[in-house]
C-alpha positions as a LaTeX table, in Angstrom:
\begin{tabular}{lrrr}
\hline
Residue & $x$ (\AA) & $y$ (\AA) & $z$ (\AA) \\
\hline
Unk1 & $-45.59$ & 318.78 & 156.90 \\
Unk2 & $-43.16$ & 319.06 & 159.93 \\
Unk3 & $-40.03$ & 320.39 & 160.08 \\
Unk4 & $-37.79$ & 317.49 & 159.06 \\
Unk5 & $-40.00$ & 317.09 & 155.54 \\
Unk6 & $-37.40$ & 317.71 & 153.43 \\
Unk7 & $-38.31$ & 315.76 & 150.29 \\
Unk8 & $-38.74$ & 316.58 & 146.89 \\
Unk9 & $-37.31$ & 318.06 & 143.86 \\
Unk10 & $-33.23$ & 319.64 & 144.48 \\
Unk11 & $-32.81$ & 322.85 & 144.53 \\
Unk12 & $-29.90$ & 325.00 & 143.36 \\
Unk13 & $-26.84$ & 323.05 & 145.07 \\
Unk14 & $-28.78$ & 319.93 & 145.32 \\
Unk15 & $-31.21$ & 321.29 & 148.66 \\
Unk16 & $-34.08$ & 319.31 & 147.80 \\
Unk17 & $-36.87$ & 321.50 & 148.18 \\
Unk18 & $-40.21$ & 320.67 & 150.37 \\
Unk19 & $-42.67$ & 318.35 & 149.03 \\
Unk20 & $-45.43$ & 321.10 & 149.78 \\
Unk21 & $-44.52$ & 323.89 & 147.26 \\
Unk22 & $-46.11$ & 325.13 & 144.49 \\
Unk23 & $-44.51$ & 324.24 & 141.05 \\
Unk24 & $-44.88$ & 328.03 & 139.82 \\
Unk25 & $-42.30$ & 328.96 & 143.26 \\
Unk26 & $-39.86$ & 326.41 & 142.20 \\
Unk27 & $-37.60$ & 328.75 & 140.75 \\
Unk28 & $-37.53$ & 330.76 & 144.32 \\
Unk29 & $-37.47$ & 327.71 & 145.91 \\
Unk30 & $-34.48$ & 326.45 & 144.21 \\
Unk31 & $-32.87$ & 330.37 & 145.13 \\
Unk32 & $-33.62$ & 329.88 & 148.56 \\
Unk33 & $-31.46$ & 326.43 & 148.92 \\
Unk34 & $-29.35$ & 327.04 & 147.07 \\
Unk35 & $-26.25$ & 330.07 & 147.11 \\
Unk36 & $-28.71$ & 332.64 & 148.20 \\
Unk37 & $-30.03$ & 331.00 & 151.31 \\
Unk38 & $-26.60$ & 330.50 & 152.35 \\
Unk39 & $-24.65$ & 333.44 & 151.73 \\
Unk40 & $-27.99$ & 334.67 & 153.93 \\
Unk41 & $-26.98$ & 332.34 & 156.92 \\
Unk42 & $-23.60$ & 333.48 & 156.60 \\
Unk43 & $-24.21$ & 337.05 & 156.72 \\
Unk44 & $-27.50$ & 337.27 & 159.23 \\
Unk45 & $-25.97$ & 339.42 & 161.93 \\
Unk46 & $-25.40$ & 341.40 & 159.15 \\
Unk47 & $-29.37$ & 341.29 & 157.79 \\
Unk48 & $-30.08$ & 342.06 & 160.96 \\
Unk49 & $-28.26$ & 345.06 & 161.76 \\
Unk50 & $-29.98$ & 346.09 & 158.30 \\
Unk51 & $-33.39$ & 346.29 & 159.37 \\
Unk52 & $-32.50$ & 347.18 & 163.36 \\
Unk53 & $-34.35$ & 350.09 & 162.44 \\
Unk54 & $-37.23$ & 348.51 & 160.20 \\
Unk55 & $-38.10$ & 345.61 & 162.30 \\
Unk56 & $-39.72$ & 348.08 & 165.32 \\
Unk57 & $-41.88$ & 349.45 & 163.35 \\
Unk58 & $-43.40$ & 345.94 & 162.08 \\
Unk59 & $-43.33$ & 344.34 & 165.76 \\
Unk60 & $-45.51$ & 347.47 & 166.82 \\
Unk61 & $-48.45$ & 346.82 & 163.98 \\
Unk62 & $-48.53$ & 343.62 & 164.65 \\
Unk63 & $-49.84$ & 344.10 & 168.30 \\
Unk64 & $-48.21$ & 340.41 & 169.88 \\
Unk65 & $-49.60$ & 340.21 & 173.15 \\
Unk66 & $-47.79$ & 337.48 & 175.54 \\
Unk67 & $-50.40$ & 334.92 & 174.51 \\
Unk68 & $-50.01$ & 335.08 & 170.67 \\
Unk69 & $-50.56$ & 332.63 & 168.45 \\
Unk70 & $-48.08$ & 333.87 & 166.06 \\
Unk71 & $-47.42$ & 333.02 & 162.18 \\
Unk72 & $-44.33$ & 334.28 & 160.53 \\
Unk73 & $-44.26$ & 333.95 & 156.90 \\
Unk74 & $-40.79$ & 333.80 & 154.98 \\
Unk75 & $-39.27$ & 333.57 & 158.21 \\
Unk76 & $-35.49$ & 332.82 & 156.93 \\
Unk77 & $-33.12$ & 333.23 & 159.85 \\
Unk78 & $-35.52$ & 333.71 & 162.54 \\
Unk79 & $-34.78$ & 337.03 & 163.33 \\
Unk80 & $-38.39$ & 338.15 & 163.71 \\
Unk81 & $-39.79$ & 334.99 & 164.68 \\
Unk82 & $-37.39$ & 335.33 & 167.99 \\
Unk83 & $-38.78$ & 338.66 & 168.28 \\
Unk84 & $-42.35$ & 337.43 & 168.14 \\
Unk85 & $-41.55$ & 334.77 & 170.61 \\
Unk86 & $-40.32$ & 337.34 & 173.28 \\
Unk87 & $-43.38$ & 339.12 & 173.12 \\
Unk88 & $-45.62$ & 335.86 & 173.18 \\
Unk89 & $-44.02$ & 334.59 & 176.28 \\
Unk90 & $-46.94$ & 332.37 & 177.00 \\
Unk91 & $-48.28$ & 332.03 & 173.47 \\
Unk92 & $-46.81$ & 330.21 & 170.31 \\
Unk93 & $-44.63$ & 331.24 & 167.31 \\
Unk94 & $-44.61$ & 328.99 & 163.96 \\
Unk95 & $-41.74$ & 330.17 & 161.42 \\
Unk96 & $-42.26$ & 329.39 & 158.10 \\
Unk97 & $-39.70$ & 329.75 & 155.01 \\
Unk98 & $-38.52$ & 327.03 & 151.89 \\
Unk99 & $-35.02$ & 327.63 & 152.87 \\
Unk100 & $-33.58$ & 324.76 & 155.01 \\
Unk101 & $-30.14$ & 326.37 & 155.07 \\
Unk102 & $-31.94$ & 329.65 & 156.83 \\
Unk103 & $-33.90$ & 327.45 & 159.07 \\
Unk104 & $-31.06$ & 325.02 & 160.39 \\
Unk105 & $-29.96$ & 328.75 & 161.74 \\
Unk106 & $-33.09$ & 329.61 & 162.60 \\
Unk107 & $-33.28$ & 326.61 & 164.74 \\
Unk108 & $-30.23$ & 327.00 & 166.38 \\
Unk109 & $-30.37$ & 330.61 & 167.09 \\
Unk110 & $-33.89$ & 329.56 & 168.93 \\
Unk111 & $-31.63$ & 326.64 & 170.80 \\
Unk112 & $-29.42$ & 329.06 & 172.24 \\
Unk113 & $-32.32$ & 332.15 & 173.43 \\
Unk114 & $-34.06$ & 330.06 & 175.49 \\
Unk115 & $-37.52$ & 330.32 & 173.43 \\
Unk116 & $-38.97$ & 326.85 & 173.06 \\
Unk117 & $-42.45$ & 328.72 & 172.27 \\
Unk118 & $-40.90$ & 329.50 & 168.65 \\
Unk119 & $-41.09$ & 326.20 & 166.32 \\
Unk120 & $-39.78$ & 326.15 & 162.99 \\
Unk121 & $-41.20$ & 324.18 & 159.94 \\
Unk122 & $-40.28$ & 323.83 & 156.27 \\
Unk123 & $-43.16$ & 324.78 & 153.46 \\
Unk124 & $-44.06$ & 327.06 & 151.00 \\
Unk125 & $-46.89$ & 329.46 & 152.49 \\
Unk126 & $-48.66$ & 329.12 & 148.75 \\
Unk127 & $-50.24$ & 326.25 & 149.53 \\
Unk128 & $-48.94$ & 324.93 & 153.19 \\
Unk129 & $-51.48$ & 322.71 & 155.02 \\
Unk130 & $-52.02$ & 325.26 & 158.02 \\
Unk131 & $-54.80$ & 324.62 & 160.84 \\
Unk132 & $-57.86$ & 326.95 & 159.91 \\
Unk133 & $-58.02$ & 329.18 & 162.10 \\
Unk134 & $-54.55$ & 328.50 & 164.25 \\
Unk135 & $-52.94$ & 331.63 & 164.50 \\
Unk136 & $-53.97$ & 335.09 & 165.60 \\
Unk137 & $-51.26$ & 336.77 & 164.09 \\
Unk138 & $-49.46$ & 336.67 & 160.99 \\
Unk139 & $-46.37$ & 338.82 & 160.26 \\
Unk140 & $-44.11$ & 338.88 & 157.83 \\
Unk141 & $-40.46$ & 341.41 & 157.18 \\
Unk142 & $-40.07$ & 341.39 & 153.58 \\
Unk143 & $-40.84$ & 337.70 & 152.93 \\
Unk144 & $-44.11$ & 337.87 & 151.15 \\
Unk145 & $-43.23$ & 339.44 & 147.53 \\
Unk146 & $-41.65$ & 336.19 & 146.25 \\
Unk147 & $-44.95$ & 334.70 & 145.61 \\
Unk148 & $-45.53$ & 333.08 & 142.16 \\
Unk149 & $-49.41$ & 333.52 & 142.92 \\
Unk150 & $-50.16$ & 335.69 & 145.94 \\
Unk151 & $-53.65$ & 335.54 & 145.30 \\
Unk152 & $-53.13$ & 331.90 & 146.35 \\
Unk153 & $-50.58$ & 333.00 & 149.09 \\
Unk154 & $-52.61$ & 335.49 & 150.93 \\
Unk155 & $-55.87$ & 333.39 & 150.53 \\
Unk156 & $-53.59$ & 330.77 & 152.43 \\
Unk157 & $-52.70$ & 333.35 & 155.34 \\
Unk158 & $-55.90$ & 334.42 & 155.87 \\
Unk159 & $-57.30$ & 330.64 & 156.22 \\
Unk160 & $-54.76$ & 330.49 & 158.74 \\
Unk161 & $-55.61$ & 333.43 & 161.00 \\
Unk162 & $-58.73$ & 333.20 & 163.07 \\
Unk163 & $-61.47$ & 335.53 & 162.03 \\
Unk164 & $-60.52$ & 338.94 & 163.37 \\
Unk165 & $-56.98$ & 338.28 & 163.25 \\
Unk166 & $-54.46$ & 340.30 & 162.17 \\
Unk167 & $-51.67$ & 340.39 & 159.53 \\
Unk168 & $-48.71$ & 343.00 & 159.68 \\
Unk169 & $-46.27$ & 343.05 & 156.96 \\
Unk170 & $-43.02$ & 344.82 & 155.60 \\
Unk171 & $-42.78$ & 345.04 & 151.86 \\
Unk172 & $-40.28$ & 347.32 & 149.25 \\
Unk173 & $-41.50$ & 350.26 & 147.71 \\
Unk174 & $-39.32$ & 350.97 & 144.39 \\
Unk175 & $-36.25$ & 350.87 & 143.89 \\
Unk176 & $-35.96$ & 354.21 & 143.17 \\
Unk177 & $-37.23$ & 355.37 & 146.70 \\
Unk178 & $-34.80$ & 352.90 & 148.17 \\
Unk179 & $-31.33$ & 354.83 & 148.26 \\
Unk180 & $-29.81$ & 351.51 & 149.63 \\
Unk181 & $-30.16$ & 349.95 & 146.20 \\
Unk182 & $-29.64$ & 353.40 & 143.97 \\
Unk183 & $-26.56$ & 354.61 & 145.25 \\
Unk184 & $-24.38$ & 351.10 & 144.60 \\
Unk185 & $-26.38$ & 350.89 & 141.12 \\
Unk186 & $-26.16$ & 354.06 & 140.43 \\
Unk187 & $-22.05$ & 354.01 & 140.83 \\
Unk188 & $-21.67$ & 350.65 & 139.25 \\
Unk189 & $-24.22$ & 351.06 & 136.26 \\
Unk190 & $-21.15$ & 352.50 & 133.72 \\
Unk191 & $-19.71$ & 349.23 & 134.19 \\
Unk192 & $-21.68$ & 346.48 & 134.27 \\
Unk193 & $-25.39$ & 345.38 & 133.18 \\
Unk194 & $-27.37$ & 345.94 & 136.19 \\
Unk195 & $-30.37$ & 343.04 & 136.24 \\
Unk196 & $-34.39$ & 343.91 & 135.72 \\
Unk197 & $-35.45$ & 344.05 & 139.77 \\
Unk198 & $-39.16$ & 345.38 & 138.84 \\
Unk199 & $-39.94$ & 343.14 & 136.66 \\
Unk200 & $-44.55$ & 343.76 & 136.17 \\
Unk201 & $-45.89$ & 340.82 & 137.99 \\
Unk202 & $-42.69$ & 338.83 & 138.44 \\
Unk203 & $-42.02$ & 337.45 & 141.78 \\
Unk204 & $-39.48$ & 339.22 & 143.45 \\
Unk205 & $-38.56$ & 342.30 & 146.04 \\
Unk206 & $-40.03$ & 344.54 & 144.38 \\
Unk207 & $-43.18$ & 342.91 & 143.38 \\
Unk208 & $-45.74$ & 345.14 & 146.14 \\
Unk209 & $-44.50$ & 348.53 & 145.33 \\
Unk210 & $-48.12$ & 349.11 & 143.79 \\
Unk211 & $-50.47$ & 350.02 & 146.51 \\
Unk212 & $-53.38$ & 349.29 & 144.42 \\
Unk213 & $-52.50$ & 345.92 & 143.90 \\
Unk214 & $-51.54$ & 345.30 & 147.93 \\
Unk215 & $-55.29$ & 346.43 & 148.66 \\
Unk216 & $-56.67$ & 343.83 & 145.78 \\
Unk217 & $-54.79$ & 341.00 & 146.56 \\
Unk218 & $-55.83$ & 341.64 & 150.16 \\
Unk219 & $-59.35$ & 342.04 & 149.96 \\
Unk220 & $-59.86$ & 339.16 & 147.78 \\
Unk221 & $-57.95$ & 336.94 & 150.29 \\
Unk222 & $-60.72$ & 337.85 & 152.89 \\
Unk223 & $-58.93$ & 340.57 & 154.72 \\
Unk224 & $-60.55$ & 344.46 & 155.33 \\
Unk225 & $-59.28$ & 347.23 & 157.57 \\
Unk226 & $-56.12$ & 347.36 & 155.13 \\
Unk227 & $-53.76$ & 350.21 & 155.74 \\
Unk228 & $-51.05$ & 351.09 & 154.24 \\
Unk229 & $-48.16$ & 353.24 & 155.82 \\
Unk230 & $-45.11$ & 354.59 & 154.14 \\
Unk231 & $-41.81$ & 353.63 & 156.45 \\
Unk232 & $-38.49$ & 355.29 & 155.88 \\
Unk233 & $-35.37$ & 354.47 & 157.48 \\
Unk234 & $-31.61$ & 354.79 & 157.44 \\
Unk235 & $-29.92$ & 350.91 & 156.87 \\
Unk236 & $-26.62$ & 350.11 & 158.47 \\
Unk237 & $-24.84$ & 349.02 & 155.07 \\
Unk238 & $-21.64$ & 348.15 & 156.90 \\
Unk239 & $-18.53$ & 349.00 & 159.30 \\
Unk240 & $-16.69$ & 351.12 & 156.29 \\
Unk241 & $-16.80$ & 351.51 & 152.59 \\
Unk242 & $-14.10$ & 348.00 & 152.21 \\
Unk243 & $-16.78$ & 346.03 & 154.60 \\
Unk244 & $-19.77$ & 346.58 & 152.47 \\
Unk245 & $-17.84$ & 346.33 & 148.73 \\
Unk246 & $-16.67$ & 342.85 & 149.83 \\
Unk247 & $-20.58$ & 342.15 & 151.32 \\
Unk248 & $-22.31$ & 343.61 & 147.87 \\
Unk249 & $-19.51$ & 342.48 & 145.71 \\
Unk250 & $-20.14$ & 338.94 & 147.01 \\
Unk251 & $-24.00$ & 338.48 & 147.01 \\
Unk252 & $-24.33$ & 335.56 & 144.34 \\
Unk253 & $-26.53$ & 337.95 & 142.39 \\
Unk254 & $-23.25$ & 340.49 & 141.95 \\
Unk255 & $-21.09$ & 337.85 & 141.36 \\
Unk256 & $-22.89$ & 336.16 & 138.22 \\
Unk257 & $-23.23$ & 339.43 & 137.23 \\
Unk258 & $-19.40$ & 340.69 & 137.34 \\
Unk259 & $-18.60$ & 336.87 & 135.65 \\
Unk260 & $-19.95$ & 338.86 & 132.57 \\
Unk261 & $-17.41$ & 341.61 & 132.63 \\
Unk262 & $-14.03$ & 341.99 & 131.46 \\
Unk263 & $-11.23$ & 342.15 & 134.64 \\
Unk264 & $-11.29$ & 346.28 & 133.74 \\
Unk265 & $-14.60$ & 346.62 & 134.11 \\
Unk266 & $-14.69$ & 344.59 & 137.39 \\
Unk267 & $-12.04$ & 346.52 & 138.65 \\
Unk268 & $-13.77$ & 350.56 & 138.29 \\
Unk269 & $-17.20$ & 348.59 & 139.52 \\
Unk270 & $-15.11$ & 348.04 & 142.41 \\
Unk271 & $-13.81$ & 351.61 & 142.39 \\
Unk272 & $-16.95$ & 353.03 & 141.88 \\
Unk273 & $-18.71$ & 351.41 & 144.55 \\
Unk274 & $-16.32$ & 352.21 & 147.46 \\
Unk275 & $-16.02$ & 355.74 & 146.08 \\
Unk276 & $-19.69$ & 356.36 & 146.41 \\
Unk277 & $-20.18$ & 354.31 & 149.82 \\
Unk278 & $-17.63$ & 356.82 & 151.40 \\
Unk279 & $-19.51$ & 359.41 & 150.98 \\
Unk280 & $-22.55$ & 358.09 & 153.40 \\
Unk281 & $-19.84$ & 356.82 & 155.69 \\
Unk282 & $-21.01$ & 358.13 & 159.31 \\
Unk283 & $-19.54$ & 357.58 & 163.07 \\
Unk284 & $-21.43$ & 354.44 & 163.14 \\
Unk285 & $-20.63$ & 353.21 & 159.63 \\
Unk286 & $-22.07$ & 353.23 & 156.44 \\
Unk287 & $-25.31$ & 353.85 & 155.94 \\
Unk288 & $-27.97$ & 354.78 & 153.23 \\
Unk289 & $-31.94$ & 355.34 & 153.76 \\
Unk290 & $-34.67$ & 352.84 & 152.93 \\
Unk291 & $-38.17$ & 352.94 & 151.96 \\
Unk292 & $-41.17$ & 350.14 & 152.75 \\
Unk293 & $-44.96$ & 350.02 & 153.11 \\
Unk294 & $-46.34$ & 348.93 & 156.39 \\
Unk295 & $-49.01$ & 346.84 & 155.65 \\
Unk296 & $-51.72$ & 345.92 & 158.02 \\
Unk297 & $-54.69$ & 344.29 & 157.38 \\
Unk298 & $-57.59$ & 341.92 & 159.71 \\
Unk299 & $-59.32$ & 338.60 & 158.72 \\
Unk300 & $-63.04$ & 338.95 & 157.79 \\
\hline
\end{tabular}
């Protein structure tokens, strides 16, 4: 599939999503097109300045020498897969993702570096036709918990990546290590019902906190030398406590869930969440720490 295949069923807002994606990730899929993907492309300066401190230490495992063959899975806006492609000056960089909202910007962010070694194209890495053997390197920054099957997904990757070739990847740990997502729940919890994010086995963020299951899914994919490295690191939430109420406040997510509460209760979540972002405020804005495992793992 190239990267104008955009056929198939609609998505959320009437996206239609790829013809190459598995049924049980049509739910994501539909995410992906649909509010989430854009309020994603609206905000990815934003996502960036997020994981300014996260994305270094991903880069590094992943080891991109200038003639990389480079696969980045759930690439979204392209922020990584522009990184890639400045380290694989003489190599190749494929960006994959289901969102066509995040890869029209991905695409035009790669227009205006001066990369034409970075390519972007449309699938769902579940079951995307790649080239056996095509790539030397996969990497991915938080993009490969959304998989309805990642025994399927990883099995996938591997086929991709020559034999020897590595895989790097940035995943959650709980939510409870992550004090980006405690504090704002924590303050707004009185007021509102807060949604399941670690969900057993669902599909999601938080769907590789187990380490156990990383190192399974792995080895049955066809990947050994697994590690697995505990990263934490402040995130830039936002200028001031006002920037990042109207940013959280406005995530699709938050705003189906404050269409369930009463004009009161929307009004202390609002209270409550500026009141506890001001106290992390800092010179540099608002920030609050973050916790990931840095996977790395080579094809058999």
């Amino acid at each position: 599939m190239g990267q104008g295949d955009d056929q198939g069923v609609a998505g959320d807002g009437g996206t239609p999503l790829p013809d190459e994606i598995a049924a049980d990730n049509a739910e994501q899929g539909g995410a992906w097109n649909g509010d989430d993907g854009r309020y994603w492309v609206q905000h990815r300066e934003r996502q960036e300045a997020r994981y300014r401190r996260l994305t270094p230490h991903l880069m590094a495992a992943a080891g991109i020498q200038a003639d990389s063959r480079v696969l980045d899975i759930g690439c979204g806006s392209g922020g990584t897969s522009l990184e890639a492609a400045r380290a694989a000056a003489e190599g190749a960089v494929l960006g994959v993702d289901v969102s066509a909202p995040m890869l029209a910007e991905a695409r035009k962010q790669a227009a205006g570096s001066g990369l034409p070694q970075v390519t972007f194209e449309r699938g769902d890495a579940q079951v995307h036709r790649f080239e056996d053997g095509a790539f030397d390197i996969a990497i991915s920054r938080f993009g490969v918990m959304f998989f309805a099957d990642p025994e399927a997904a990883f099995a996938n990757i591997a086929r991709a990546l020559r034999p020897g070739g590595q895989l790097a990847f940035l995943c959650w740990r709980s939510v409870r290590d992550n004090p980006y997502l405690t504090v704002p729940m924590g303050a707004i919890a009185p007021y509102v019902q807060l949604p399941e994010l670690e969900a057993p086995g669902a599909p999601g963020p938080f769907s590789l906190v187990d380490t156990d299951r990383i190192e399974k899914l792995l080895d049955s994919a066809g990947f050994d030398e697994i590690t697995i490295s505990a990263v934490d690191e402040p995130m830039w939430m936002g200028t001031d406590p006002d920037d990042v109420v109207a940013y959280q406040l406005g995530i699709p997510a938050s705003r189906a869930m404050l269409a369930e509460a009463s004009a009161e209760a929307r009004a202390k979540t609002e209270t409550a969440l500026r009141d506890a972002l001001a106290e992390h405020q800092g010179p540099d804005g608002v920030t609050l720490g973050s916790a990931a495992w840095l996977v790395t793992a080579r094809r058999r």
